[in-house]
N, C-alpha and C positions, 0 to 999 in steps of 0.2 A: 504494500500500500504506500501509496506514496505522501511522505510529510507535508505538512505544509508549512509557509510562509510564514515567519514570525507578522505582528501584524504594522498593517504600513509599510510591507516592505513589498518590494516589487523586484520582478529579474526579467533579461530577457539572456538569450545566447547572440553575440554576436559575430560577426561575418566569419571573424576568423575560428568559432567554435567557443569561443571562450566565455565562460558565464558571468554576467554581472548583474550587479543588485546596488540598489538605491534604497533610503526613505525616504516616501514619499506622504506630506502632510498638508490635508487645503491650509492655505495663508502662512505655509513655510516652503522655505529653498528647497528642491532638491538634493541630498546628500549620498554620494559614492558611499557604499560600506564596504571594509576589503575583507576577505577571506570567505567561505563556505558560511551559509544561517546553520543558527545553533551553534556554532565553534565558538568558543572563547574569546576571539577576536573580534568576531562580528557581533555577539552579544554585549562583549564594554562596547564595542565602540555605537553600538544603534541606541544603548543605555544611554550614554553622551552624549546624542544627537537628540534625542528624546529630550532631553534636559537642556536644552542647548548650548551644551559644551561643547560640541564638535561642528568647529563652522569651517573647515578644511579640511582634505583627507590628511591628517599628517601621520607624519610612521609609529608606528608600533613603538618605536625603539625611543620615543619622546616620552612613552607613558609608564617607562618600565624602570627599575632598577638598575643602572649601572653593573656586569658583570654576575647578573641571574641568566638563571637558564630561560628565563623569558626574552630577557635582552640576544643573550646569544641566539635563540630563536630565530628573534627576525631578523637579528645581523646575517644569519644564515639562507633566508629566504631571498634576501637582498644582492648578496654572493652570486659572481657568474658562475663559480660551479653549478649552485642549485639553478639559476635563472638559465642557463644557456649550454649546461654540460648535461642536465638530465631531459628525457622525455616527457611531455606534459602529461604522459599519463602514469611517470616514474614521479613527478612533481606530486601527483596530487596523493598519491599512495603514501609517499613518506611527510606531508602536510597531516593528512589523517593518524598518520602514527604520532608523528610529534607535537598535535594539536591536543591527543590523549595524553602526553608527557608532559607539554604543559601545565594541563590541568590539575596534574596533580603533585606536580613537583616547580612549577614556576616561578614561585617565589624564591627559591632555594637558590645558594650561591654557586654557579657552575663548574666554579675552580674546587669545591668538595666533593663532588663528585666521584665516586670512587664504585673498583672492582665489584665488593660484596654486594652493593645497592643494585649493581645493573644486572649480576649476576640472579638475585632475588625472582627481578621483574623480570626476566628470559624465562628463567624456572616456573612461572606461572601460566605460561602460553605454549600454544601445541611448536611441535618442532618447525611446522611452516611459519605461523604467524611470529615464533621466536628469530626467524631466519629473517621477515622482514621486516621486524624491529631491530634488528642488528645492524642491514643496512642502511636505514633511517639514522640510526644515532651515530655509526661511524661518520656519517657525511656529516653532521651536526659536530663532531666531537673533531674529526680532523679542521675542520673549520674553523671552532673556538682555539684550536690547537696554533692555528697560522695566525691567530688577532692575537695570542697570548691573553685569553681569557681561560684555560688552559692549560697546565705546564707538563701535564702526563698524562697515556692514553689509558684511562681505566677500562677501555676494553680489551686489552691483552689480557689475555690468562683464560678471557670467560673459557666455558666451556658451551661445546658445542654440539648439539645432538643432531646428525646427519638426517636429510629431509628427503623422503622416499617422492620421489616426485612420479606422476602418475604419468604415462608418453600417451602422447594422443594416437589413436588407430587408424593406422594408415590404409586408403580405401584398398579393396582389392577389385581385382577383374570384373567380377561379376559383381558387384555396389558399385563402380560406372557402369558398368552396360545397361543397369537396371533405372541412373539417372538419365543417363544418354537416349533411353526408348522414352522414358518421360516427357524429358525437356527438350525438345528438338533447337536444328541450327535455328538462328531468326529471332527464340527469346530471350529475354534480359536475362532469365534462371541458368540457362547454357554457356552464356555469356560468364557469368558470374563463375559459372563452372571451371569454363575452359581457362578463364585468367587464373582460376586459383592452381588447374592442374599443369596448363602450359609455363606462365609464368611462373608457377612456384612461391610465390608470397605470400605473406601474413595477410591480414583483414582489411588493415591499417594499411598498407601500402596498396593492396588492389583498388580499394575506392577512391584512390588519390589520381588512379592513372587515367592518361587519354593520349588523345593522338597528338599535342604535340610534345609526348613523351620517347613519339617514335620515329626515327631516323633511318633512310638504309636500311628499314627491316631489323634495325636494333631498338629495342624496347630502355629507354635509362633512365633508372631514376635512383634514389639516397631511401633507406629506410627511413619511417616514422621514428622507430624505438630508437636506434641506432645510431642514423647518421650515415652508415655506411652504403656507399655506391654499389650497383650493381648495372652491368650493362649485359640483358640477353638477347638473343635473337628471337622473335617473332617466330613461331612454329607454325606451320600449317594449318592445321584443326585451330589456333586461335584468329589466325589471321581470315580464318570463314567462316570464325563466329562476330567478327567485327566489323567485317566486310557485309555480313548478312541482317544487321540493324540498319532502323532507318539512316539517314542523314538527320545529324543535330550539330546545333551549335554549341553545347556543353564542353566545357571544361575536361568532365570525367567521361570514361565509356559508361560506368552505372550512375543512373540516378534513381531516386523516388518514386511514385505513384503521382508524387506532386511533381516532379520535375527537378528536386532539387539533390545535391549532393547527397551519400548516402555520411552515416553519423559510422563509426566501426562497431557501436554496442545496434546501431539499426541496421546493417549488416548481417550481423551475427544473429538476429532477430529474423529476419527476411529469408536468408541461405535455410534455416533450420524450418522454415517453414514450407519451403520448396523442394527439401528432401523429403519431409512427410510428406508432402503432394508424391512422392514418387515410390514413396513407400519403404523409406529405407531406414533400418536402426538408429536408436538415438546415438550411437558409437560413431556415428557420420558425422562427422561435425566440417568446417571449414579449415579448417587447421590440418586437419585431417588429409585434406586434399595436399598439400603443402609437404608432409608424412608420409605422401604416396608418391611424388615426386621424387622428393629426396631418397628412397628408397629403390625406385627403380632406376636410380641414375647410378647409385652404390652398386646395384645388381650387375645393372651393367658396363663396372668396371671404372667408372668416375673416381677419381682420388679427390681426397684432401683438400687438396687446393683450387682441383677443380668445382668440387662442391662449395666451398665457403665463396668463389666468385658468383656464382652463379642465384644463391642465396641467400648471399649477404651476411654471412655471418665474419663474425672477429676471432673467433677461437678454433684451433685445431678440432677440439672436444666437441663442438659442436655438427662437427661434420665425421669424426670419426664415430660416432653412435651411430652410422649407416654404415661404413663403411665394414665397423669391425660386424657389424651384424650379416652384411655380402661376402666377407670373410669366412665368417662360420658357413652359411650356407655352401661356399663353395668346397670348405673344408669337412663335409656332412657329404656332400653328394659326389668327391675325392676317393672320401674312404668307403663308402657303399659300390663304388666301380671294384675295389681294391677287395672288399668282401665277396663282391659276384668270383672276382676274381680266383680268389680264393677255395669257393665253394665247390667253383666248376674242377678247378687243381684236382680236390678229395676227391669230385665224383670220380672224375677220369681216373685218378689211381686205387679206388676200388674197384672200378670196371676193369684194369688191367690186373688185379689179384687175382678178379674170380674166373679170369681168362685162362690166367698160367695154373690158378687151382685145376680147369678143367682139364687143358693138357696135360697134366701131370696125372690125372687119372687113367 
């Protein structure tokens, strides 16, 4: 269900996706409120405006204690690390963590801060949600660390409990052929399709792309998450699912029902809804498609580095999780030749015992 507004307050999303909120009061100004309703920042500060103490947005870090982990807070928010080094959707994940950290530690002096305290609050949460409150406060902690609000990192030592992470299912032969009788060439669903399985990318980079992303039959563009480039070729089967849409003047290949850009969580909404239309497992996800790529490209025979270009990824790890899994398989269906092998050896030299048994009779 979804919350509501605190009251007088108003938001809209604009152009560039980004959400913003005002309060808005007949026979008073307009006023910006910063941060997420209900967060601690937005409630001082719409308290403030209410009162009319707040007749300019000014920073957090005016209303705070000198060398609190409130101050460090927004000194951190303010940081090109946070503003220009992480993802907006890495931004808002570790905002909600430290928004919770705030609240119940903000007052407190950041330079006390210490091992056993953090150590405490990790111990309290499951090993995921412990994993991304860790990278939340080391960005926070290396931060205070560089202003010398800071002078040691209490998060050495923690202890760490390893996080079983769940691989998405990568589609197999017959879960496309069964989208593919579905959704024919022509509609936005195929479309949607063929980028995710010809291209290969995440959610967030599919709804970004369009034609003048394509060059020479090379497809180029920088992840959302990332940053990092990736330049592919245009495949067949996508280049006559793009070729086989109307003519538009859009930006993106996909949009809306309305016309407009698709959102990556409206995406993810949209695809899961057009594989039910097709009838296929909730295990089918978009991502999934992306897992089926990368897989057959490991199968057959893609290295390392030809993987991380082609998918954008930064890390060997991240492309040898297919690769050593094409590995095994080949190293499975190696020794199954090497066992027929084998088998056929025995029969033949039992059949040649019972041979020389019978001449010997």
């Amino acid at each position: 269900m979804k919350r509501k507004l605190p009251k007088f307050t108003h938001g809209y999303v604009d152009q560039y996706g980004k959400a913003k909120f005002f309060l808005r009061r007949a026979g008073h100004k307009k006023v910006r409120l910063p941060g997420l309703p209900w967060s601690p920042e937005f409630m001082a500060a719409r308290e403030a405006a209410l009162k009319g103490e707040w007749d300019r947005p000014e920073t957090r870090i005016e209303r705070t204690t000198a060398g609190s982990v409130n101050a460090a807070i927004v000194s951190y928010y303010q940081c090109t690390a946070f503003k220009d080094g992480l993802a907006e959707s890495s931004q808002k994940m570790r905002r909600a963590i430290l928004e919770k950290f705030r609240a119940e530690h903000g007052d407190k002096r950041i330079a006390l801060m210490h091992r056993k305290a953090l150590q405490t609050i990790l111990d309290r949460k499951s090993p995921a949600a412990a994993s991304n409150w860790r990278k939340a406060l080391r960005g926070l902690i290396t931060h205070a660390m560089s202003v010398d609000m800071l002078a040691t990192d209490p998060l050495v030592g923690i202890e760490r409990v390893p996080v079983q992470s769940k691989e998405h299912h990568p589609w197999n032969m017959e879960e496309c052929a069964l989208f593919e009788a579905h959704h024919a060439i022509g509609t936005r669903a195929r479309l949607a399709y063929e980028l995710l399985l010809q291209a290969g990318h995440a959610r967030s980079d599919v709804i970004r792309m369009g034609r003048q992303h394509i060059r020479d039959g090379v497809l180029s563009l920088s992840r959302q998450k990332t940053g990092v480039a990736f330049d592919v070729p245009v495949m067949p089967m996508l280049q006559q699912a793009i070729s086989a849409m109307p003519p538009s003047n859009h930006l993106t290949f996909l949009i809306t029902a309305q016309g407009k850009p698709f959102t990556a969580a409206g995406f993810g909404n949209y695809f899961r809804d057009v594989c039910n239309e097709a009838g296929l497992p909730k295990r089918c996800t978009s991502h999934g498609l992306r897992a089926a790529a990368a897989t057959r490209a490991a199968d057959r025979g893609a290295t390392t580095t030809q993987l991380k270009a082609w998918f954008g990824w930064k890390r060997d790890s991240e492309a040898e999780r297919y690769t050593r899994h094409a590995d095994r398989k080949k190293a499975a269906a190696a020794m199954g030749r090497l066992m027929t092998e084998t088998n056929k050896s025995a029969t033949e030299s039992g059949s040649a015992e019972i041979l020389v048994s019978q001449n010997d009779t």
